[in-house]
SERO-4910 file (N, C-alpha, C, O; in steps of 0.05 Angstrom, whole numbers):
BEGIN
 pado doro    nc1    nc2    nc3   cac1   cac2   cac3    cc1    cc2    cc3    oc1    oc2    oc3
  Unk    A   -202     26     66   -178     21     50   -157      7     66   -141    -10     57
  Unk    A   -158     13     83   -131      8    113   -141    -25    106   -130    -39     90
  Unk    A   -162    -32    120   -177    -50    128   -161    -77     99   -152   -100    101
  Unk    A   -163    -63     82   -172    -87     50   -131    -84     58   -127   -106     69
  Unk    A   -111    -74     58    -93    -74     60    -75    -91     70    -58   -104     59
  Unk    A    -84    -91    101    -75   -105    113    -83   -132    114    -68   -150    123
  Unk    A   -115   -139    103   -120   -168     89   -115   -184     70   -124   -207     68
  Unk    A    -96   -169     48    -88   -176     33    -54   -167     27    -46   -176      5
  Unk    A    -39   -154     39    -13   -151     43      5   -183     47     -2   -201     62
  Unk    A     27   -183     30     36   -214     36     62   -209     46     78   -199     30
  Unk    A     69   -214     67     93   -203     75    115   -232     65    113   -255     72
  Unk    A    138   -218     47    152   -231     37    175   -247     44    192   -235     57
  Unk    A    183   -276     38    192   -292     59    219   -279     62    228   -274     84
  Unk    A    229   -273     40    256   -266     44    251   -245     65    266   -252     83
  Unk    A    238   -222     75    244   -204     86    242   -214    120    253   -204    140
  Unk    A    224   -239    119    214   -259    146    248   -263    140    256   -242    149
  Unk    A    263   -273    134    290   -290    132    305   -268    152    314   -272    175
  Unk    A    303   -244    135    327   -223    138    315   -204    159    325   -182    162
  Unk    A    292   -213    177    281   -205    198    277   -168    193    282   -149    208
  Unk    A    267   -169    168    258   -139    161    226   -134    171    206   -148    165
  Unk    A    228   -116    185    212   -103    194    198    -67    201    212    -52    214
  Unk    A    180    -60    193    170    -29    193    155    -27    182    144    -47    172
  Unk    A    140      6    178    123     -2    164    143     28    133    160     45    135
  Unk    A    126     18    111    127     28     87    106     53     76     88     42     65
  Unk    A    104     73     77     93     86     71     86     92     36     98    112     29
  Unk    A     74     82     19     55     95    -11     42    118     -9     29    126     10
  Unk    A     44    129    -32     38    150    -38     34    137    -71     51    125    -84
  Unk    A      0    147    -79    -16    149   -103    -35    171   -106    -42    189    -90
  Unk    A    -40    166   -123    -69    186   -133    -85    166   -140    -78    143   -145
  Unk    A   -111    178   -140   -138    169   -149   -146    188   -165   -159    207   -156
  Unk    A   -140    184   -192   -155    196   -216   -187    207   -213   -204    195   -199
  Unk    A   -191    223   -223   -222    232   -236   -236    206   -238   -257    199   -228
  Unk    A   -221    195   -253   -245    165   -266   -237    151   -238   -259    140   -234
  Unk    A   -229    147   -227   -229    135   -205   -202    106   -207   -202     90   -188
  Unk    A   -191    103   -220   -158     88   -234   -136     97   -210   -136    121   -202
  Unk    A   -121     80   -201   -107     88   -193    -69     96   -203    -54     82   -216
  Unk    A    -65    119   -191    -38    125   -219    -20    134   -193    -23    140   -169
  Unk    A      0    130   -212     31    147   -197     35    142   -163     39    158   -145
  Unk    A     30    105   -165     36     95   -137     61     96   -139     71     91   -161
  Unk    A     82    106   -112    112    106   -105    114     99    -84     92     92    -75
  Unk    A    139     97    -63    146     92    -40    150    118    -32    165    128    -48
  Unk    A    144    134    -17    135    155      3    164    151     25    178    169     32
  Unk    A    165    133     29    177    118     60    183     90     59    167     71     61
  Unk    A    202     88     57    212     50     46    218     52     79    217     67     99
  Unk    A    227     19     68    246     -3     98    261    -16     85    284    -16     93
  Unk    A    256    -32     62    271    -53     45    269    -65     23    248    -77     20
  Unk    A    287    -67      1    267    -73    -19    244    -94    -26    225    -95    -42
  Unk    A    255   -111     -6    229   -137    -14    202   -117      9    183   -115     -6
  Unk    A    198   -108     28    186    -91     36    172    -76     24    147    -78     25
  Unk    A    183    -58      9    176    -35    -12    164    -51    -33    150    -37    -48
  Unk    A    165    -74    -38    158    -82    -66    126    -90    -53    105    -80    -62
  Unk    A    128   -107    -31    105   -121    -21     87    -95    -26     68    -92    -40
  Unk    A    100    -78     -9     73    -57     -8     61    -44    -37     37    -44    -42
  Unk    A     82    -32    -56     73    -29    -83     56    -53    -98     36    -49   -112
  Unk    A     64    -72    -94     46    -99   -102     17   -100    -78     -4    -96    -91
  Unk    A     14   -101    -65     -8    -89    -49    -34    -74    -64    -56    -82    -72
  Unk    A    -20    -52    -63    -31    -28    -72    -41    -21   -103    -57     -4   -110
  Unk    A    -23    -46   -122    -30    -36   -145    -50    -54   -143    -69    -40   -150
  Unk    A    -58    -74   -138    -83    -97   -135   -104    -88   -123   -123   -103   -120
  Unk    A   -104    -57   -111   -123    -52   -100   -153    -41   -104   -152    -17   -102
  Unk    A   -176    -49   -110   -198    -46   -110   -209    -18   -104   -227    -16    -87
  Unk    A   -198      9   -120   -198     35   -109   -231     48   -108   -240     64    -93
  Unk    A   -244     31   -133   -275     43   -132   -285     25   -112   -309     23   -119
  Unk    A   -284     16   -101   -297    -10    -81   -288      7    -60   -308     14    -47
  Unk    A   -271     13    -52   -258     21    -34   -263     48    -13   -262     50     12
  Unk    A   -270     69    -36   -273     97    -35   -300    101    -15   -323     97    -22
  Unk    A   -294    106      5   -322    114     23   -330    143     13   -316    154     -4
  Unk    A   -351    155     24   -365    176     16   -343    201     26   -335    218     11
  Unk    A   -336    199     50   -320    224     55   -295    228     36   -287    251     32
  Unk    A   -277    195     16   -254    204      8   -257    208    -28   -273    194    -41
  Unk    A   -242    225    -35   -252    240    -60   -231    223    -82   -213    206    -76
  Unk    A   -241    237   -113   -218    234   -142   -206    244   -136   -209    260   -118
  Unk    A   -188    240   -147   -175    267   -155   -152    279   -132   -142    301   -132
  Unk    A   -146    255   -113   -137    256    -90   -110    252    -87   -102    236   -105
  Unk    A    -91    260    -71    -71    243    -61    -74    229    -44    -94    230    -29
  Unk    A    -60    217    -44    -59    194     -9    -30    179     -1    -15    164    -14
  Unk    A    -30    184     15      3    168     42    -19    146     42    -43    153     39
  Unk    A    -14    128     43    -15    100     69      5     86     81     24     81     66
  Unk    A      5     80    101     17     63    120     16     33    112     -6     23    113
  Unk    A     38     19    105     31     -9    111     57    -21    124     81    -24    118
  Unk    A     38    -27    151     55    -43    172     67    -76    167     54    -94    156
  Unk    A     90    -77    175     97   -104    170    114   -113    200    135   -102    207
  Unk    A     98   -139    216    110   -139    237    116   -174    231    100   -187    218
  Unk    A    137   -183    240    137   -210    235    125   -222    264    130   -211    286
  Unk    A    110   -242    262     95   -250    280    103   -285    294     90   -295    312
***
């Protein structure tokens, strides 16, 4: 999941402008059916930040994703780092 995240995270120019940097913490569930619901910010930095990462996350591929150890029916934190490079 980390992995598909950080390959597809777009870090937003304005926040490159305004030299925002950290990382953003999400918090979702993964439904029974496997859908993902009730993504929020856990842990902001900024709003164009916070948005990147909710935009991230709602695009994300959750049945593709799910290895054998992580379950439905779940919560989950993630981390998404944003370093300007």
């Amino acid at each position: 999941m980390q992995n598909w995240i950080s390959a597809n995270v777009s870090y937003p120019a304005a926040a490159v402008t305004n030299k925002e940097e950290g990382t953003v913490y999400v918090c979702f569930t993964v439904s029974e059916d496997g859908t993902l619901e009730n993504a929020e910010i856990a842990q902001g930095v900024s709003q164009n930040l916070n948005d990147a990462a909710l935009n991230v996350v709602a695009k994300m591929p959750v049945n593709e994703l799910l290895a054998g150890s992580e379950k439905y029916g779940t919560n989950y934190i993630v981390p998404i780092k944003f370093v300007i490079k």
